[in-house]
C-alpha positions as CSV (number, residue, x, y, z in Angstrom):
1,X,107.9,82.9,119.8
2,X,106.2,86.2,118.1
3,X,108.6,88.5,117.1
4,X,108.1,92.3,118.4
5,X,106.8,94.9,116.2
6,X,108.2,97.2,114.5
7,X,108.9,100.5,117.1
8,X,107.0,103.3,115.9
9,X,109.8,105.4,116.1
10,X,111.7,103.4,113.4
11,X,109.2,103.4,111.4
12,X,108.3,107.4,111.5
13,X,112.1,107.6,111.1
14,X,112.1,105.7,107.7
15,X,108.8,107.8,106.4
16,X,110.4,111.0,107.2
17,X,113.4,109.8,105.4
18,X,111.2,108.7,102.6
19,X,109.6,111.9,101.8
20,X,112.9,113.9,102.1
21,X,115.0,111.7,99.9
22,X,111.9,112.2,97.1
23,X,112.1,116.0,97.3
24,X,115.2,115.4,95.2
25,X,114.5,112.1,93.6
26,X,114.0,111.7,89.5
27,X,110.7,109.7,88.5
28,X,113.0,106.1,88.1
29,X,113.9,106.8,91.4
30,X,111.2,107.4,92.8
31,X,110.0,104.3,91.4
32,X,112.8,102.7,93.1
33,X,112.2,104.2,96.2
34,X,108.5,102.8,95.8
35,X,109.8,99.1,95.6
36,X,111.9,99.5,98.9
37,X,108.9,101.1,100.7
38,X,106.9,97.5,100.0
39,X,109.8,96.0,101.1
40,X,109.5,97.4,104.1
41,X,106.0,97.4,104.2
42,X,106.3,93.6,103.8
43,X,108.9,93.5,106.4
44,X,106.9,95.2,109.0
45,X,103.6,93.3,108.2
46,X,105.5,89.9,108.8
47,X,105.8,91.1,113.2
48,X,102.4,91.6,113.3
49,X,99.5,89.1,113.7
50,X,97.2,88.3,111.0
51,X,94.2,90.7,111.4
52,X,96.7,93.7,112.0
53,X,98.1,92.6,108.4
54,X,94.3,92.4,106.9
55,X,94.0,96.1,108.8
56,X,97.0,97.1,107.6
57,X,96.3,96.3,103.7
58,X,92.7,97.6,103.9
59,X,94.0,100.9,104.9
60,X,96.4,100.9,101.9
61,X,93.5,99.7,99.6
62,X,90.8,102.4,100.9
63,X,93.8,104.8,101.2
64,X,94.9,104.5,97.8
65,X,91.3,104.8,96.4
66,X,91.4,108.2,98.1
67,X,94.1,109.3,96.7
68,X,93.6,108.6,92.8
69,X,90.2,110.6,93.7
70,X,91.7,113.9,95.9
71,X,94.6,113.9,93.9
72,X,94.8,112.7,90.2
73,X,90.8,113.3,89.9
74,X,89.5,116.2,92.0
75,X,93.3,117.6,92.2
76,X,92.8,118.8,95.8
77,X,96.4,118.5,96.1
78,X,99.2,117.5,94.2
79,X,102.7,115.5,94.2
80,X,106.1,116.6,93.1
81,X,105.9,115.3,90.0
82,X,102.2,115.4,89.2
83,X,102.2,112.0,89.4
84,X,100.5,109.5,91.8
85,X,103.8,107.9,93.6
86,X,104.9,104.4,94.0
87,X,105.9,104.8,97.1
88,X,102.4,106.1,98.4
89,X,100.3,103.0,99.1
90,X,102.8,100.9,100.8
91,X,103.5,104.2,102.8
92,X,99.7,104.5,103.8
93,X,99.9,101.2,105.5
94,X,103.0,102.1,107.0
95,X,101.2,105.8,108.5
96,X,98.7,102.5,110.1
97,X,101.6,101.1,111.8
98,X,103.2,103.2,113.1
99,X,99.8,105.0,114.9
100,X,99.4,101.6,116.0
101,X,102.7,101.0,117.3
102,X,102.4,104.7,118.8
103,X,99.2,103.3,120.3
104,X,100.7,100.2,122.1
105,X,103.7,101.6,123.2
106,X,102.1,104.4,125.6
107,X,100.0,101.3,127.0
108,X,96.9,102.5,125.4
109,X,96.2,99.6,123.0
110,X,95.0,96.5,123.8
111,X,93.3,98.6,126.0
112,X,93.1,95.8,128.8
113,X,95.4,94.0,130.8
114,X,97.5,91.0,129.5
115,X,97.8,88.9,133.3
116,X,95.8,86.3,134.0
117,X,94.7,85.3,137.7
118,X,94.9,82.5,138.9
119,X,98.5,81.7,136.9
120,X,101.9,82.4,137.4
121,X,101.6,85.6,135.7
122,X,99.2,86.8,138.3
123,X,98.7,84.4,141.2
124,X,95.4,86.9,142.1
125,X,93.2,89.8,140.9
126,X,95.3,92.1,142.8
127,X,97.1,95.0,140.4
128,X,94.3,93.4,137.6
129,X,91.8,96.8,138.2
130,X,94.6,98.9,138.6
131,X,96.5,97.6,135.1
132,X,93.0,98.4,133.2
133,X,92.9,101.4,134.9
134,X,96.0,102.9,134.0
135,X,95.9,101.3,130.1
136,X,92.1,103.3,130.1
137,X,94.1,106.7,131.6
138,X,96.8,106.7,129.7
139,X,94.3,106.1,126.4
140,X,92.4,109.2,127.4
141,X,95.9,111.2,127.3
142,X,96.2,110.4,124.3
143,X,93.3,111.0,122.9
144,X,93.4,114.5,124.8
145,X,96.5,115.7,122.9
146,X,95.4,114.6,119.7
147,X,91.6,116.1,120.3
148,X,93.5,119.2,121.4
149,X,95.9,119.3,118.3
150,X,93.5,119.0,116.3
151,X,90.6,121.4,117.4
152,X,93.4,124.1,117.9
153,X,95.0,123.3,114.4
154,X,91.6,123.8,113.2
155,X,90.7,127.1,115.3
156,X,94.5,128.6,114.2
157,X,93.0,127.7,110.2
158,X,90.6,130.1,110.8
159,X,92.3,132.6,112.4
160,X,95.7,133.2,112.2
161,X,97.0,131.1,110.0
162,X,98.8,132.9,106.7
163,X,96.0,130.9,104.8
164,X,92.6,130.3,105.7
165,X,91.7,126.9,105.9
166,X,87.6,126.7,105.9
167,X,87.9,123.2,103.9
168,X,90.1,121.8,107.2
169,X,88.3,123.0,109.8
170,X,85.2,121.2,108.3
171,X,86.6,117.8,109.0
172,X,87.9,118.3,112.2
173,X,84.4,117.8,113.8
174,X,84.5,114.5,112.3
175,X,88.0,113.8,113.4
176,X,87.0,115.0,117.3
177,X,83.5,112.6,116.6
178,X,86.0,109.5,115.8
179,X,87.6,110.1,118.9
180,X,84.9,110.7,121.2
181,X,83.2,107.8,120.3
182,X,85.1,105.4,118.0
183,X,85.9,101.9,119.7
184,X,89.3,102.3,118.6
185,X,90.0,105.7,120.2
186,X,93.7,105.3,121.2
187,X,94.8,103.6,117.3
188,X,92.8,107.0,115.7
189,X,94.6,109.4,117.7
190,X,97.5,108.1,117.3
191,X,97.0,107.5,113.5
192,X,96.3,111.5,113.4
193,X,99.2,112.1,115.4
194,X,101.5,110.7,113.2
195,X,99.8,111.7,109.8
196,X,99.3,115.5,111.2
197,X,103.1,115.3,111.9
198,X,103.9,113.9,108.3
199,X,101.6,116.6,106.5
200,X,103.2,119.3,108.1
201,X,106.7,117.9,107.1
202,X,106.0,116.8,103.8
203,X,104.5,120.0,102.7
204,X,107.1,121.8,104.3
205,X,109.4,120.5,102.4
206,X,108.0,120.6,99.0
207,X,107.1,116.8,98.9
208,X,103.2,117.9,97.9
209,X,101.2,120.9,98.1
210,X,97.6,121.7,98.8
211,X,95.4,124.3,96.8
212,X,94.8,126.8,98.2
213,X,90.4,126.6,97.6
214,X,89.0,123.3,96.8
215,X,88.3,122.6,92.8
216,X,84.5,123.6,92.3
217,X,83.6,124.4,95.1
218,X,85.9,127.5,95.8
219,X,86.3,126.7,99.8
220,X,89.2,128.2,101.3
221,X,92.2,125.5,102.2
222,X,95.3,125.5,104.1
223,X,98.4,123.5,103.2
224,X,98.2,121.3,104.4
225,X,94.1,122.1,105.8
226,X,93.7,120.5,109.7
227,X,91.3,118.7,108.8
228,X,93.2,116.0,106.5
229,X,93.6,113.7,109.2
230,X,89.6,113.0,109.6
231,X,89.7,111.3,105.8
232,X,92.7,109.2,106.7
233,X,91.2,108.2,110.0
234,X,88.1,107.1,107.6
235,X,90.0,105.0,106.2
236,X,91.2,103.3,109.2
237,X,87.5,102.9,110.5
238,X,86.9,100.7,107.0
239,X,89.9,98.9,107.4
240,X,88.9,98.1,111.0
241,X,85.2,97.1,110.1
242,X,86.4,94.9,107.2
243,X,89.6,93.4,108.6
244,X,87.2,90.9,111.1
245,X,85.2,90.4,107.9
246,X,88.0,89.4,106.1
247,X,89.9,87.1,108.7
248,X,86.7,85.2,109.6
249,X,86.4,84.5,105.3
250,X,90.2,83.6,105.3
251,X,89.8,81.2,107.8
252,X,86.8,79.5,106.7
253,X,88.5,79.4,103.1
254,X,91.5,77.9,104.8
255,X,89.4,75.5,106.8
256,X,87.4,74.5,103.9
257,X,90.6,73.5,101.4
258,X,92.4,71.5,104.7
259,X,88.9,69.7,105.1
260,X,89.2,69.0,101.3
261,X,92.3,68.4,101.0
262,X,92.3,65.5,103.7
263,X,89.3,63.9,102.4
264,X,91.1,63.7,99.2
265,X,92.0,59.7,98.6
């Protein structure tokens, strides 16, 4: 029998703990606090089927990639400690999860019904249209609040916010494209909801910070800017394009050495 996933709520209850421990934490601790985080990154990856693992890992590979370049490179924004954290690219594929888990636990993802007619499950098609029906409604909700959120983050930035964020409100567009018309709708709106949530915490606290105009360019940015989610939902689009790429290669790998390995005398 599969074992359940990881409740999203657990697991944004463990990242918020993450980043408010660091505030405080020396650099070996923070190192420490790195090799628990992929600890529990492995943990969580283990009640999850395979091609949410390979999604999972492609975000923190396309994640991390981003982050050496906004942050150690370009020095958009920075860390604590001016440092690149240990504890950030297990962390990015924990953001995944928990969207995910946010996702299936409003009903919105798979966005279909389980039952099958004709079984015991469900002896006819009756309650079949209704099921997809109410998955598809409440995946539109949710794609609402987090359209909403972000267009009005992005209108405040420009507005009334204390600083003018022109750099965020230019990815927002892109965010509200992704969730217009992305096939995973429901997974990106809830991967925004939960890294908009986390941005506003971390910076809060003093976990990173944001410049306030982008380096070279001299654009106006908030901290953190409303836009941010639209280059971590990027990276979830990759991950979700490469994952099928990478599970069909996987499994013709795995196919090929079994095939090998009992022709082998």
């Amino acid at each position: 029998m599969a074992r359940a996933a990881v409740p999203a709520l657990a697991l944004a209850a463990y990242l918020a703990a993450l980043l408010a421990v660091d505030r405080y934490a020396t650099y070996p601790e923070q190192l420490g606090l790195g090799v628990l985080t992929f600890v529990v990154l492995a943990g969580a990856l283990s009640r999850v089927p395979l091609e949410t693992r390979l999604q999972t890992l492609g975000v923190v590979c396309f994640a991390t990639v981003g982050e050496v370049t906004g942050s150690l490179l370009w020095g958009v924004y920075h860390y604590r400690l001016h440092n690149l954290p240990l504890f950030v690219p297990p962390a990015h594929g924990l953001v995944y999860l928990t969207g995910f888990a946010l996702a299936r636990s409003t009903g919105a993802w798979p966005p279909g019904p389980r039952l099958v007619p004709g079984t015991a499950q469900c002896a006819s098609h009756e309650g079949l249209v209704p099921t997809r029906q109410a998955a598809a409604t409440r995946a539109r909700a949710l794609v609402i609040v987090a359209a909403a959120f972000a267009a009005g983050w992005g209108l405040l930035g420009l507005t009334v916010l204390p600083r003018r964020d022109v750099a965020g409100a230019i990815g927002v567009p892109l965010l509200l494209l992704f969730l217009w018309r992305g096939r995973n709708r429901a997974i990106y709106a809830g991967v925004f909801l939960v890294v908009a949530s986390l941005e506003l915490y971390g910076t809060a606290i003093g976990t990173w910070r944001w410049e306030r105009e982008l380096p070279g360019l001299g654009i106006p940015n908030g901290n953190p800017p409303s836009g941010v989610a639209s280059g971590y939902v990027w990276f979830d689009v990759m991950a979700l394009l490469v994952a099928p790429m990478s599970l069909t290669l996987l499994r013709r790998l795995t196919d090929g050495n079994w095939t090998a390995t009992e022709g082998t005398p």
